[in-house]
N, C-alpha and C positions, 0 to 999 in steps of 0.2 A: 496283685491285681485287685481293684476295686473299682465297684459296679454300682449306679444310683442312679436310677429310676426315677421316674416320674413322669406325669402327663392324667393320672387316674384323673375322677370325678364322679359327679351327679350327673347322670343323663337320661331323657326319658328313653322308652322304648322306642327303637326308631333311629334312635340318632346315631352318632358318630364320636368316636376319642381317636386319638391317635397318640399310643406308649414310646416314650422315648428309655433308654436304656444305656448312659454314656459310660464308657468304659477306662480308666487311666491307671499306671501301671505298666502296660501291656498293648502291644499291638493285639487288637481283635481276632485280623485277619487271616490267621495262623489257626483259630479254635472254629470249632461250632457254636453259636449263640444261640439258645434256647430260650423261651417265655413258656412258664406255668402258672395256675393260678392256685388257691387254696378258697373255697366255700366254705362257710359256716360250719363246722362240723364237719367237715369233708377232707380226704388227704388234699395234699398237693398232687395236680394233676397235670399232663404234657396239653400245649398250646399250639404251640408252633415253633419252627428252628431252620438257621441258615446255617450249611454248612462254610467251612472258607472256601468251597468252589462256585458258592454261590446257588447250590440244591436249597429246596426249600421245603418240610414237611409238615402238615396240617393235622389238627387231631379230627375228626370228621365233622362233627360239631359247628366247627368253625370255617370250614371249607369253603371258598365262595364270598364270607365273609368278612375276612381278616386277612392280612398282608405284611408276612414279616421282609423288613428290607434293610439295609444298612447303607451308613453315609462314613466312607473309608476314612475319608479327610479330618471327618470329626471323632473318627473312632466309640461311632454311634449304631446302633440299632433301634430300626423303631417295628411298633406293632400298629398297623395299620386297623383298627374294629368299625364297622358298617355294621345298618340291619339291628343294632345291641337289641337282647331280649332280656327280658327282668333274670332269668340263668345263669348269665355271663359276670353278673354281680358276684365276685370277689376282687381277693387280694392279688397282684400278676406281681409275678417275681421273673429278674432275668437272671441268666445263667452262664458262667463258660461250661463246656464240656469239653475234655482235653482228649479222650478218647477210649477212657479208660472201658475196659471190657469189649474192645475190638472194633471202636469208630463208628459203630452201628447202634447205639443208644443212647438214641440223641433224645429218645423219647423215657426214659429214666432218670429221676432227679434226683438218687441216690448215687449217681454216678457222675453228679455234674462238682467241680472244684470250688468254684466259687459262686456266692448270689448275689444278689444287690439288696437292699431294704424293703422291698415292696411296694405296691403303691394303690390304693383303695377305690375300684371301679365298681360302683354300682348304680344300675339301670332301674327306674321307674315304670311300673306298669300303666 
């Protein structure tokens, strides 16, 4: 399975990006797909994730915000960002999560099998 990302940028505060996440190797459909980010000095941290039934969970943060979605045909996931605050400036990495530790930690990126490269989102004040 391998996963590449892309869609980051420069944006001011305010604006809008929208992360794409394509997936090949592997049908998607079958996993949960997760987006995390990592800050300057900061761990890597849970963003947002679809499961394959199509559930979707938000870290709070981002709630209102952001909008994760997938496009089947392309074997894609995108992250939808509105509202960007200077904050949300890092690196967003996508993920499978296969299930390991009982399907429920979609929000642990130590539990996730594979990532994609990352991709550098950062917001201007």
């Amino acid at each position: 399975v391998q996963l590449q990302a892309s869609g980051g940028g420069l944006v001011q505060a305010g604006g809008s990006l929208r992360l794409s996440c394509a997936v090949s190797g592997r049908t998607f459909r079958d996993y949960t797909m997760g987006w995390f980010r990592q800050a300057p000095g900061k761990e890597r941290a849970f963003v947002a994730a679809m499961t394959s039934s199509g559930t979707t969970y938000y870290e709070d943060s981002v709630k209102g915000r952001f909008t994760i979605s997938s496009d089947n045909a392309k074997n894609t996931v995108h992250l939808e960002m509105n509202s960007l605050k200077p904050e949300d400036t890092a690196v967003y990495y996508c993920g499978v999560y296969r299930g390991r530790g009982g399907n429920s930690h979609y929000n642990i990126g130590s539990l996730y099998d594979y990532w994609g490269q990352g991709t550098q989102v950062t917001v201007s004040s």
